[in-house]
KOLMIDO-210308 format. One record per atom (N, C-alpha, C): residue number from 1; x, y, z. Coordinates in steps of 0.02 Angstrom, whole numbers, plus 50000, padded with zeros to 5 digits. Layout:
BEGIN
SITE     i       u       v       w
SITE   NUM       X       Y       Z
...
end
This chain:
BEGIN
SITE     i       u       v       w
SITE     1   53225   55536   52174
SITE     1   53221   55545   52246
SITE     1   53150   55565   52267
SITE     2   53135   55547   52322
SITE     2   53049   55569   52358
SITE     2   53078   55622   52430
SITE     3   53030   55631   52457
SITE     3   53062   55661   52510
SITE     3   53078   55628   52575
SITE     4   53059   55553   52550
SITE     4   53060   55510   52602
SITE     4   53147   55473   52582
SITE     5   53171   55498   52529
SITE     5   53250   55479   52534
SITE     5   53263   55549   52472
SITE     6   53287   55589   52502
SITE     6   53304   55654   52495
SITE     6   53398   55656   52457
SITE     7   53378   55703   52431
SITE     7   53476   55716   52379
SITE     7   53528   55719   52444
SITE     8   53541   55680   52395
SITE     8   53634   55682   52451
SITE     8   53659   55739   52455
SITE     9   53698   55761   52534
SITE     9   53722   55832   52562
SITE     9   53779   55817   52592
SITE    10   53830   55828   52559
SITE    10   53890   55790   52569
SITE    10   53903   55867   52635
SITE    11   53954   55834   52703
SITE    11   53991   55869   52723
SITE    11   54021   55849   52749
SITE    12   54069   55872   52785
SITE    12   54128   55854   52834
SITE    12   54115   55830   52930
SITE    13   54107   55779   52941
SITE    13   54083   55770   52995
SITE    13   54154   55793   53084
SITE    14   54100   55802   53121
SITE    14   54165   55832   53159
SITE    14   54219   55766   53202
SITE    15   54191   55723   53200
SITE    15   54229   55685   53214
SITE    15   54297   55675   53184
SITE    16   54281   55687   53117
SITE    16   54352   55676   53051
SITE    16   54410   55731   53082
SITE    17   54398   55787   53115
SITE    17   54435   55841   53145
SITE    17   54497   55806   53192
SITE    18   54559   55828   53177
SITE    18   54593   55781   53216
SITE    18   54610   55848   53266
SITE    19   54584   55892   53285
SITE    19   54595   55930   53334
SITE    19   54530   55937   53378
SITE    20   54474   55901   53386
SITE    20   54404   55885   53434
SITE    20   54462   55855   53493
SITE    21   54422   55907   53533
SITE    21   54462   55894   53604
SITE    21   54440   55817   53619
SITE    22   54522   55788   53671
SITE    22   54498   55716   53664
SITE    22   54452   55687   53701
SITE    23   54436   55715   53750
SITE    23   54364   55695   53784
SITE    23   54291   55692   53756
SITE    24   54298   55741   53696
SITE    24   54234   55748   53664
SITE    24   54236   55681   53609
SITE    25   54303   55660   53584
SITE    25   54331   55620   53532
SITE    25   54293   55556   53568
SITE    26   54319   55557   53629
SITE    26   54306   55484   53656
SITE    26   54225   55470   53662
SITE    27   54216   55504   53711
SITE    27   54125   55502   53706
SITE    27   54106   55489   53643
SITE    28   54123   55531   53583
SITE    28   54077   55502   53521
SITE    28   54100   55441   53505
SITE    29   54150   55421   53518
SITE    29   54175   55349   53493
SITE    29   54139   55285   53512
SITE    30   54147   55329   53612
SITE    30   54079   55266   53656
SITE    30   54013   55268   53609
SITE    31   53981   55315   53582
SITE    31   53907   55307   53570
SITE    31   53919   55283   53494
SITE    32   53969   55303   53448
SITE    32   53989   55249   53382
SITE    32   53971   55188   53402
SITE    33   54021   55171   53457
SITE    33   54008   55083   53465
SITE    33   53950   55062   53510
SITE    34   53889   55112   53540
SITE    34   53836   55097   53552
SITE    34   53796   55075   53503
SITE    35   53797   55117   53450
SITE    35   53765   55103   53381
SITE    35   53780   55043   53357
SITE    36   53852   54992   53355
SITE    36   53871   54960   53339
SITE    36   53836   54871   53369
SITE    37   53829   54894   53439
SITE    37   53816   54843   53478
SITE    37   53732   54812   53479
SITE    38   53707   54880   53478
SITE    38   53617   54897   53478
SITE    38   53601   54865   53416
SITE    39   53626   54903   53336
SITE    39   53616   54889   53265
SITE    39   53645   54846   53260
SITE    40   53673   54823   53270
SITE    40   53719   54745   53235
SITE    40   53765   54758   53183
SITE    41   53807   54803   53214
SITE    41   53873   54836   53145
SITE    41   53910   54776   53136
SITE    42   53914   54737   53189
SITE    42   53959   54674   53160
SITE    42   53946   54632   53151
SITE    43   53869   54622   53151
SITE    43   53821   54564   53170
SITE    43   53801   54541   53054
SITE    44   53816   54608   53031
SITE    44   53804   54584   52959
SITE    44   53860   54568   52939
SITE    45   53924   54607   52956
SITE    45   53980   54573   52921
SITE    45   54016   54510   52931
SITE    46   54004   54486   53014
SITE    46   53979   54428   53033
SITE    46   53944   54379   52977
SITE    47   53868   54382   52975
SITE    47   53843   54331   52926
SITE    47   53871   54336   52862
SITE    48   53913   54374   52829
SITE    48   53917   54389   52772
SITE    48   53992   54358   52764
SITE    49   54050   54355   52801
SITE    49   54089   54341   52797
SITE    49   54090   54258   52830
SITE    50   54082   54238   52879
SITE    50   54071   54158   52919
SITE    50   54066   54105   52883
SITE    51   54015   54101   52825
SITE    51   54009   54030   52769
SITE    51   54080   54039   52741
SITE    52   54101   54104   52713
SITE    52   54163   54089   52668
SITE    52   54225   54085   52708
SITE    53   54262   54081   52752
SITE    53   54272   54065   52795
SITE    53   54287   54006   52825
SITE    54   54235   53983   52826
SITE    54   54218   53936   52830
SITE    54   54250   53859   52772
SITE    55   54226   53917   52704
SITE    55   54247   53874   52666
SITE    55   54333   53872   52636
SITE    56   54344   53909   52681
SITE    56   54443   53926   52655
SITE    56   54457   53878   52708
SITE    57   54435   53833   52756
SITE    57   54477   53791   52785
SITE    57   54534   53804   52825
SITE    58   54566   53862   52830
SITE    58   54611   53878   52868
SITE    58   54636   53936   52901
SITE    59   54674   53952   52931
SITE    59   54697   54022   52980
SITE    59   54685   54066   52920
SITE    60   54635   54125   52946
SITE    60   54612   54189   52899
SITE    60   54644   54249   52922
SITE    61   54647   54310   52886
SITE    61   54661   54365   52909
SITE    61   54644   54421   52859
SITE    62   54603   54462   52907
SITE    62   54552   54518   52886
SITE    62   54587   54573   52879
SITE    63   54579   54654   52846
SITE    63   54579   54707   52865
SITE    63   54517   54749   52876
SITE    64   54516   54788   52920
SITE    64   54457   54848   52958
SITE    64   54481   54892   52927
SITE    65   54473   54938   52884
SITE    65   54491   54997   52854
SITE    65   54436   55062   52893
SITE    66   54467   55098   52924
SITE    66   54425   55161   52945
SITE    66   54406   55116   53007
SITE    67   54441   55089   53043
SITE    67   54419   55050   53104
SITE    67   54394   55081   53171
SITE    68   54405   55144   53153
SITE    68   54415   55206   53228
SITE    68   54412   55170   53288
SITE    69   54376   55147   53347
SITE    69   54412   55136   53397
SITE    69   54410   55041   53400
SITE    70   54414   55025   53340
SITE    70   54431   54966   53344
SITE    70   54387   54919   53358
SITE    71   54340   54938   53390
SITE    71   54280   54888   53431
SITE    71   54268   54838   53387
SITE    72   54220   54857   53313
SITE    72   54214   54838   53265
SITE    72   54257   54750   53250
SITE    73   54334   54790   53245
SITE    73   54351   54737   53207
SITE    73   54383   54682   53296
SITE    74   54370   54714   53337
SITE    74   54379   54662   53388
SITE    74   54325   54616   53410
SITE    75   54263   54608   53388
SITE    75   54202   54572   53387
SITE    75   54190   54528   53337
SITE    76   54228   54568   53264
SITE    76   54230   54516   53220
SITE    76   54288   54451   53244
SITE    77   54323   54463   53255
SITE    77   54381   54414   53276
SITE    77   54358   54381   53317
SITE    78   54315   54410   53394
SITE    78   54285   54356   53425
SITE    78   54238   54311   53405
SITE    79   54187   54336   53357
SITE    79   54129   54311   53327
SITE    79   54159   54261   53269
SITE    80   54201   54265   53252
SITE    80   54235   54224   53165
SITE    80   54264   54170   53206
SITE    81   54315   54191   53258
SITE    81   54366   54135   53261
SITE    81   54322   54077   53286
SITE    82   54327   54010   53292
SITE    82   54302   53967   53324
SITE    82   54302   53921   53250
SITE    83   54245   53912   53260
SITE    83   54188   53871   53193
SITE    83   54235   53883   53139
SITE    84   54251   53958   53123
SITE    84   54298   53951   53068
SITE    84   54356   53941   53082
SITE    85   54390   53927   53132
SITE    85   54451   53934   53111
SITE    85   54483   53993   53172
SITE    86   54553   53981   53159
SITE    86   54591   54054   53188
SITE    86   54584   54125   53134
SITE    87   54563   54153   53168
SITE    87   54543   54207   53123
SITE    87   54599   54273   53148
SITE    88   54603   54311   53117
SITE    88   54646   54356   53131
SITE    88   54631   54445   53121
SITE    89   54612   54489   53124
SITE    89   54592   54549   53115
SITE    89   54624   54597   53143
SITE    90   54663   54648   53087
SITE    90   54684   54711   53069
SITE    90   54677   54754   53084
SITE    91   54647   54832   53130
SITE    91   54626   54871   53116
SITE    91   54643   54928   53098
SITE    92   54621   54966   53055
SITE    92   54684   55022   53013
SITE    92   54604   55080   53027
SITE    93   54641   55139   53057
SITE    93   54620   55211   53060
SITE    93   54662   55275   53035
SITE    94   54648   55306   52974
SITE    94   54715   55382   52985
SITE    94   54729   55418   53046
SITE    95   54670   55386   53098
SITE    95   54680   55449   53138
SITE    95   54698   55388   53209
SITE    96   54763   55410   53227
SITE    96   54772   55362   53273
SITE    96   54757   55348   53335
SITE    97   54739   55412   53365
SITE    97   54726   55434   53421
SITE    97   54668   55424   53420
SITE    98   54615   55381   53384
SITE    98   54519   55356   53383
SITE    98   54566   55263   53404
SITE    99   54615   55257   53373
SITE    99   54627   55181   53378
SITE    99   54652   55164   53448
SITE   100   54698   55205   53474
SITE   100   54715   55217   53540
SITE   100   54670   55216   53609
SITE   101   54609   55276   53605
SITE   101   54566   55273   53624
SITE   101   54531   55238   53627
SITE   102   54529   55182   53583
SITE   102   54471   55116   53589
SITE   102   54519   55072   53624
SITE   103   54583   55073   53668
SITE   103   54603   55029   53682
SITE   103   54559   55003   53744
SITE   104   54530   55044   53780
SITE   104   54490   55021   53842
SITE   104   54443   54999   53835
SITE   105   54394   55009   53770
SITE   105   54343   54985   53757
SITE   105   54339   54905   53767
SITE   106   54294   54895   53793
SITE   106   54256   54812   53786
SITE   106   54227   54808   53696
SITE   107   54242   54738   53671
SITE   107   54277   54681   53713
SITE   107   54380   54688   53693
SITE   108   54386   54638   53748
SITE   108   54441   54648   53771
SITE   108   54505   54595   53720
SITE   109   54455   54589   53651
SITE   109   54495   54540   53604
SITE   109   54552   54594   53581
SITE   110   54620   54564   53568
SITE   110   54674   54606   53556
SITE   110   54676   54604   53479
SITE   111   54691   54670   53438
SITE   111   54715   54669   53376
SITE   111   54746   54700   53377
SITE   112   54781   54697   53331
SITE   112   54847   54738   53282
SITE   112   54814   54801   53253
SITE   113   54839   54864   53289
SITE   113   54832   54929   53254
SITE   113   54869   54959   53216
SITE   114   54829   55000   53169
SITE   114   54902   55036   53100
SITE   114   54848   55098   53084
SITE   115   54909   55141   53095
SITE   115   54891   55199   53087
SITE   115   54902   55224   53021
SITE   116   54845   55213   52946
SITE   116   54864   55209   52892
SITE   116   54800   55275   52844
SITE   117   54821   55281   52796
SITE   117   54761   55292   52754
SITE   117   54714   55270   52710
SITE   118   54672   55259   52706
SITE   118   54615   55212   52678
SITE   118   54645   55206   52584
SITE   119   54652   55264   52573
SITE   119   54664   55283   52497
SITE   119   54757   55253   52471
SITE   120   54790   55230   52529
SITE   120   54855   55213   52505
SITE   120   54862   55167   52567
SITE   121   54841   55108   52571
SITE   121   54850   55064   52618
SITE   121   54921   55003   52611
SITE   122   54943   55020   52672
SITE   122   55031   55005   52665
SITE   122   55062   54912   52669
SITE   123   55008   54887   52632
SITE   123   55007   54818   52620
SITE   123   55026   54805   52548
SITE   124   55057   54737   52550
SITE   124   55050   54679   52491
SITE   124   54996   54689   52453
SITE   125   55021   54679   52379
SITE   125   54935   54653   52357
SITE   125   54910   54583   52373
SITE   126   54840   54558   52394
SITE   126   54823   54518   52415
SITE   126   54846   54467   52462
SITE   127   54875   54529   52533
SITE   127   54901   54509   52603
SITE   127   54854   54492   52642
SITE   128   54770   54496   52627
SITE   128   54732   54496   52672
SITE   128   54672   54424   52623
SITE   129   54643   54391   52686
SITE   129   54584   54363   52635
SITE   129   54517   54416   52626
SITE   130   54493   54443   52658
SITE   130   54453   54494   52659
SITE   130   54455   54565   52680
SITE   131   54443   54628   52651
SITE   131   54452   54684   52677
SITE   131   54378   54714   52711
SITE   132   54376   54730   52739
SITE   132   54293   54763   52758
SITE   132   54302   54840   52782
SITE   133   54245   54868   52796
SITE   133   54245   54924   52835
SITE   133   54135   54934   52877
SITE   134   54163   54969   52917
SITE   134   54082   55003   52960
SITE   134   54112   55053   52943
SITE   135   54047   55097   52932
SITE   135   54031   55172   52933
SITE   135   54084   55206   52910
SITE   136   54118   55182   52843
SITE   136   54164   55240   52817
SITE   136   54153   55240   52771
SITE   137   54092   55222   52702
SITE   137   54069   55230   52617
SITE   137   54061   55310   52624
SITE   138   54005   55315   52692
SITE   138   53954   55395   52686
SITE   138   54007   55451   52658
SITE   139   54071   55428   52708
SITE   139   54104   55503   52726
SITE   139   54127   55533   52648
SITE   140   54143   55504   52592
SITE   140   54163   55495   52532
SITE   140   54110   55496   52487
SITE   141   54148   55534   52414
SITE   141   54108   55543   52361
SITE   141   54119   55497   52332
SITE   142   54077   55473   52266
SITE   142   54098   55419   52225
SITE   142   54143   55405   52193
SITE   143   54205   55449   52170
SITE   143   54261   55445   52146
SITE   143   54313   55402   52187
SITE   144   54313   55447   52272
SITE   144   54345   55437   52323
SITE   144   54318   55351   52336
SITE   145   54259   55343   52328
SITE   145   54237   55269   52358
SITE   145   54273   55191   52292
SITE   146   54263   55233   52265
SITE   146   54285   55186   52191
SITE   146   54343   55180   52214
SITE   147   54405   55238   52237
SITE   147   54467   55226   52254
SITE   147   54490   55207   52308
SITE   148   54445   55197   52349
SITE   148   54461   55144   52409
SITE   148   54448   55085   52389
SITE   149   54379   55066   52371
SITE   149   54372   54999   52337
SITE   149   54412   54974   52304
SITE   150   54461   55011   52287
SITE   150   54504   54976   52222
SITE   150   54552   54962   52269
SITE   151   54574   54987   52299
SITE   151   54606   54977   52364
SITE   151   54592   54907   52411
SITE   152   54537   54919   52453
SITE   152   54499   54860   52453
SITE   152   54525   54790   52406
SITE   153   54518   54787   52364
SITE   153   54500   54728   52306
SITE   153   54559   54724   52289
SITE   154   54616   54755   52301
SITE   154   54691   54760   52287
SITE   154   54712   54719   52371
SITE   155   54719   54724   52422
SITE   155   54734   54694   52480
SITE   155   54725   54636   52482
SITE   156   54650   54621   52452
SITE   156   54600   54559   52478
SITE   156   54606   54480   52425
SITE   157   54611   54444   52443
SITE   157   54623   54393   52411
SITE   157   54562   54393   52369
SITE   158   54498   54386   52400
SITE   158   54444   54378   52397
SITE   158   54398   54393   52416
SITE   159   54390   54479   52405
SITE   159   54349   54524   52397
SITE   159   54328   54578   52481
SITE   160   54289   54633   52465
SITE   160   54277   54645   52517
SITE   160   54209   54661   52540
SITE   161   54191   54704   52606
SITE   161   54128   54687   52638
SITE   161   54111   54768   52659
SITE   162   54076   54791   52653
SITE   162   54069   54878   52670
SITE   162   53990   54898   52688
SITE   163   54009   54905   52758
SITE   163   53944   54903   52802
SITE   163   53922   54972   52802
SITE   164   53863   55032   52798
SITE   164   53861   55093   52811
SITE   164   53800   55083   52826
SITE   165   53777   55160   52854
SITE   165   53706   55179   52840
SITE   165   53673   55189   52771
SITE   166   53594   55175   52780
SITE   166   53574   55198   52727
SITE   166   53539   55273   52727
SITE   167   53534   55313   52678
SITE   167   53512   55373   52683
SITE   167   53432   55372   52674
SITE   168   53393   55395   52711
SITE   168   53319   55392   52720
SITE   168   53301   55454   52784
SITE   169   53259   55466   52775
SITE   169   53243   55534   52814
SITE   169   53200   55490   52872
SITE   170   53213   55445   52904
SITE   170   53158   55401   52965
SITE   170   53231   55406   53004
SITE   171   53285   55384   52975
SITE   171   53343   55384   53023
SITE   171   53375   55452   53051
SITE   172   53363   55492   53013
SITE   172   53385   55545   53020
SITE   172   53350   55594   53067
SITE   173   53271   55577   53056
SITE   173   53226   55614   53115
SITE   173   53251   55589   53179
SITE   174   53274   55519   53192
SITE   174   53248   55494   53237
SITE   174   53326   55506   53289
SITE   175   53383   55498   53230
SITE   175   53422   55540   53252
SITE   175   53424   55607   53284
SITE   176   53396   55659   53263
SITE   176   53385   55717   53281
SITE   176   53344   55696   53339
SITE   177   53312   55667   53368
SITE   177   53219   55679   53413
SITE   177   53275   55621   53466
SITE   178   53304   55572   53474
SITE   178   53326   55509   53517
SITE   178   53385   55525   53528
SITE   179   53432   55566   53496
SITE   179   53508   55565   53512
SITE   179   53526   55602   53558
SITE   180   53494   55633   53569
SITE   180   53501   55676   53638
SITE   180   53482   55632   53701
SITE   181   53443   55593   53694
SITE   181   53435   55521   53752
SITE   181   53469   55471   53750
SITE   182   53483   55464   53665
SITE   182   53560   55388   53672
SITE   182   53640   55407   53670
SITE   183   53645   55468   53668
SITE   183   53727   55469   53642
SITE   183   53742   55521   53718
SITE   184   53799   55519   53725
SITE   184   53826   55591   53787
SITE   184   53852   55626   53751
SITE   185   53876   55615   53678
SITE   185   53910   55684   53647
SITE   185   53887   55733   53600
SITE   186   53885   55790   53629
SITE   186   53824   55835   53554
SITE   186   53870   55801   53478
SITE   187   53953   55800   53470
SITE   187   53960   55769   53425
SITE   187   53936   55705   53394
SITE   188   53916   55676   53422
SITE   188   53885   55617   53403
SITE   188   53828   55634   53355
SITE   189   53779   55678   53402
SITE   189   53713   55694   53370
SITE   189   53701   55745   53296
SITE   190   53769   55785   53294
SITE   190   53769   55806   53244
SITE   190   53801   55768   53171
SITE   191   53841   55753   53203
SITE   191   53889   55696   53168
SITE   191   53836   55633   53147
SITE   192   53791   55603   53184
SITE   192   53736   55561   53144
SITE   192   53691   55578   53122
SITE   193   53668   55644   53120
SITE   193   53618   55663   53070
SITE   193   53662   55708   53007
SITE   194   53729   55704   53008
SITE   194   53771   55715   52935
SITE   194   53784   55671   52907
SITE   195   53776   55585   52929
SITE   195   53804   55544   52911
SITE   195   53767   55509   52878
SITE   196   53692   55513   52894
SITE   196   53619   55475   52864
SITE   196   53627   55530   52801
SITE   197   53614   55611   52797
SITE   197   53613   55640   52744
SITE   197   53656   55627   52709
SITE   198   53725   55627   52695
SITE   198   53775   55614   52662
SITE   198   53791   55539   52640
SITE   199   53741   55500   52673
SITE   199   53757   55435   52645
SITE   199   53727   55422   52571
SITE   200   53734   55355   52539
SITE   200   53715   55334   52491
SITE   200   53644   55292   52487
SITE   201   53614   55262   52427
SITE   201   53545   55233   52429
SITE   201   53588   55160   52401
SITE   202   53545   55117   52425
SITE   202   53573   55032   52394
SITE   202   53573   55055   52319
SITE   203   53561   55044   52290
SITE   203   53562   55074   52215
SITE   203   53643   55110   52215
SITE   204   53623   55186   52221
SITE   204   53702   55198   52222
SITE   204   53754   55177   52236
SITE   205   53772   55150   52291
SITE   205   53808   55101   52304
SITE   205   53831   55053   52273
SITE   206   53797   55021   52264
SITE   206   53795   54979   52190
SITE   206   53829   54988   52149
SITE   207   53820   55040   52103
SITE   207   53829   55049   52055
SITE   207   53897   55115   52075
SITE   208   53914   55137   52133
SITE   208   54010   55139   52129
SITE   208   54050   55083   52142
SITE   209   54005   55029   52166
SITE   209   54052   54976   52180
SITE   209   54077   54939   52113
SITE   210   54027   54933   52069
SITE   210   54008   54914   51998
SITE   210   54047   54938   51966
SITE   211   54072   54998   51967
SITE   211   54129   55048   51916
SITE   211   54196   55003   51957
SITE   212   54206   54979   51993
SITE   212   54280   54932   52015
SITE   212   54275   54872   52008
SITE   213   54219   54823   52018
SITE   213   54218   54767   52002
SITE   213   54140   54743   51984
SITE   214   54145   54716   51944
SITE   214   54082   54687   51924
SITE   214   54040   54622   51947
SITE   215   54063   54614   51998
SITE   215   54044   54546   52040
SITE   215   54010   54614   52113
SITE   216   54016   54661   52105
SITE   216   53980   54707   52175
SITE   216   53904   54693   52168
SITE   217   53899   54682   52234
SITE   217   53809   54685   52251
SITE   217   53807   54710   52306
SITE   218   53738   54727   52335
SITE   218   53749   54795   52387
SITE   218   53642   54775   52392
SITE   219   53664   54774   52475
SITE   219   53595   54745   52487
SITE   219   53577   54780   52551
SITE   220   53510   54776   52581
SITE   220   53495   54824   52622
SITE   220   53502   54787   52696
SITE   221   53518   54788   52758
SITE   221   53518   54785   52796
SITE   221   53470   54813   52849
SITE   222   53434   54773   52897
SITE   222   53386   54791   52946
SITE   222   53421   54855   52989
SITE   223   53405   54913   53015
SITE   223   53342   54923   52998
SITE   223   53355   54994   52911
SITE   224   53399   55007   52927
SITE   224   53423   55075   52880
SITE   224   53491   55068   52874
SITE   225   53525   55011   52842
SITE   225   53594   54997   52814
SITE   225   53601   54975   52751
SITE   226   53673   54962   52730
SITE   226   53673   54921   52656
SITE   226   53731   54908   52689
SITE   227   53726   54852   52647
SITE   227   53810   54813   52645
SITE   227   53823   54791   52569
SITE   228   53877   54816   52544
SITE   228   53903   54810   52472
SITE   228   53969   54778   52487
SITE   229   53952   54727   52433
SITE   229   54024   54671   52429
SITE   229   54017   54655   52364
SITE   230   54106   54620   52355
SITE   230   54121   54607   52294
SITE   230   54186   54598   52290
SITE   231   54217   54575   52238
SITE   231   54272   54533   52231
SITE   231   54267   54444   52198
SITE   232   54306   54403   52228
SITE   232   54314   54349   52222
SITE   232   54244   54306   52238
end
C-alpha cells in the first residue's frame, strides 16, 4: 500500500441501518443514483453484459443483488432490451423499504422486486442468465464476498458482473471537499467517504473472486471503479 491507496477500514455504513429515518433513507438513495447517472454505474455493466447477450439470441433475464432503490437495475433493462433482445431484470434488496422507495424514482422502466438476502438468495440454481450487482463488494469482507459470489455463480447460468468503487485516497478527498455541494444528505457524505475506505484495490478483488471461480477478472473502470466478473 502507498498513501495514495491506503489499508482497508472496514465499517458499517449508515445507510445499512434499517432504522435511518425514512426521509434521510430517501435523500441518500436520490444522491446513490446521482452517482449512478453522473459515473456511469450502469453504463459499465451495460458494455460488459450487451455483446453476450447479444450472443444468447434470445429473451434474457438478469438478477440485481443489493439493488437498493432499483434505479440501477431499471436502466439496465432499458439500455439491454432492444438490440438484444427482451431482456428482463430482477431487483433483490434485504432491505425493502430502499426498493419501495425507489419506486418514484426515474426511469420509469418496471421491475420485479424481492425482498431477499444477498448470502441466501431464494432462487433455482441457474434461474438467471446473469447475476450482477453496483456498490455492494465494499460493504463485505472477503470471506463474506467469496460467499455471495458463490451465490452469484450458483443463480447465473453464465456468470456474473460486480460493479464497485475503487479504494484510492483522490475519491475519497474529493468526497469529503464536493459532497457537501452534490448530495442533500449528510448520510450520503459520510456513507461515501466509508465506502471508498472500505472498498477493495483491482488486485484484491481479483483475487476473492479467484478463490470461487477461476475464470474471475476484475478490471478498473473510469474514473475510480472495478468491475470483477466471472463465470461461464
Amino acid at each position: 500500500m502507498s498513501w495514495l491507496v491506503p489499508p482497508r477500514r472496514p465499517s458499517r455504513e449508515l445507510l445499512d441501518d434499517p432504522d435511518l429515518p425514512s426521509g434521510e433513507m430517501r435523500r441518500s438513495l436520490e444522491d446513490i443514483d446521482l452517482v449512478h447517472r453522473r459515473w456511469g454505474g450502469s453504463r459499465a455493466l451495460v458494455r460488459h453484459l450487451a455483446p453476450r447477450l447479444r450472443a444468447l439470441g434470445r429473451p434474457s433475464l438478469i438478477l440485481d443483488v443489493g439493488a437498493g432503490s432499483a434505479t440501477v437495475a431499471r436502466r439496465l433493462r432499458a439500455s439491454l432490451s432492444g438490440a438484444e433482445g427482451k431482456v428482463q431484470v430482477v431487483a433483490l434488496d434485504v432491505q425493502w423499504r430502499h426498493l419501495v422507495a425507489g419506486r418514484s424514482f426515474p426511469p420509469r422502466e418496471s421491475v420485479p422486486l424481492v425482498g431477499a438476502d444477498a448470502f441466501r438468495l431464494p432462487f433455482p440454481t441457474r434461474a438467471f442468465d446473469f447475476a450482477v450487482s453496483a456498490l455492494l463488494f465494499h460493504h463485505f469482507s472477503p470471506a463474506e464476498n467469496q460467499a455471495i459470489l458463490g451465490e452469484l455463480l450458483r443463480v447465473s447460468r453464465h456468470g456474473f458482473a460486480v460493479l464497485d468503487v475503487r479504494r484510492h485516497i483522490v475519491p475519497e478527498l474529493a468526497l469529503g471537499l464536493a459532497g457537501r455541494l452534490l448530495f442533500r444528505a449528510q448520510t450520503s457524505i459520510l456513507d461515501g467517504i466509508a465506502s471508498v475506505r472500505q472498498a477493495y484495490t483491482t488486485e484484491e478483488a481479483r483475487d476473492i473472486a479467484r478463490a470461487v471461480t477461476p475464470t474471475a477478472r476484475a478490471v478498473r473502470v473510469f474514473p475510480y471503479g472495478l468491475l470483477v466478473t466471472g463465470g461461464a
